[in-house]
C-alpha positions in Angstrom: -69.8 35.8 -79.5 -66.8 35.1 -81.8 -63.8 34.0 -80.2 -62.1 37.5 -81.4 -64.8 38.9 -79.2 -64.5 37.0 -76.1 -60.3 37.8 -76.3 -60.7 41.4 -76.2 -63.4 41.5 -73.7 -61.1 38.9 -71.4 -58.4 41.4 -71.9 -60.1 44.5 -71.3 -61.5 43.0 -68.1 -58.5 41.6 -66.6 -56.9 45.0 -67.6 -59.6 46.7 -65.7 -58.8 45.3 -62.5 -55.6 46.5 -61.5 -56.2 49.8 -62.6 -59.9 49.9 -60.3 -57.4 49.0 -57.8 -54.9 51.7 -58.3 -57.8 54.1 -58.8 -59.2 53.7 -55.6 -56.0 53.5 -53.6 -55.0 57.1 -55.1 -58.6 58.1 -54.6 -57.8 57.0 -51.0 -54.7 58.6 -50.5 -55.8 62.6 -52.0 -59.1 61.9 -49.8 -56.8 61.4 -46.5 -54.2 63.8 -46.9 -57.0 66.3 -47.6 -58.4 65.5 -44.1 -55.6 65.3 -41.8 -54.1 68.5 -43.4 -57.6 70.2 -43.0 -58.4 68.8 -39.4 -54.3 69.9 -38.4 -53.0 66.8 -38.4 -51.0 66.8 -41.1 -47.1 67.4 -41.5 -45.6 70.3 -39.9 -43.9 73.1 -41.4 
């Protein structure tokens, strides 16, 4: 692999993980606000 190569693919995997990271934490959040407002638990009105 040409050094060009191995740059981009360091890049692209060091850019990857931060945004798995954020992925997953907003996956997180929708998923548990979904079940505390369908169980009742969620904010009042």
């Amino acid at each position: 692999m040409s050094p060009l190569e191995s740059m981009i693919w360091s890049i692209l995997g060091y850019a990857a993980m931060p945004v798995i990271f954020i992925v997953g934490f907003a996956i997180t959040v929708v998923v548990t606000c979904f079940l505390l407002e369908t169980t009742g638990n969620g904010l009042e009105d």
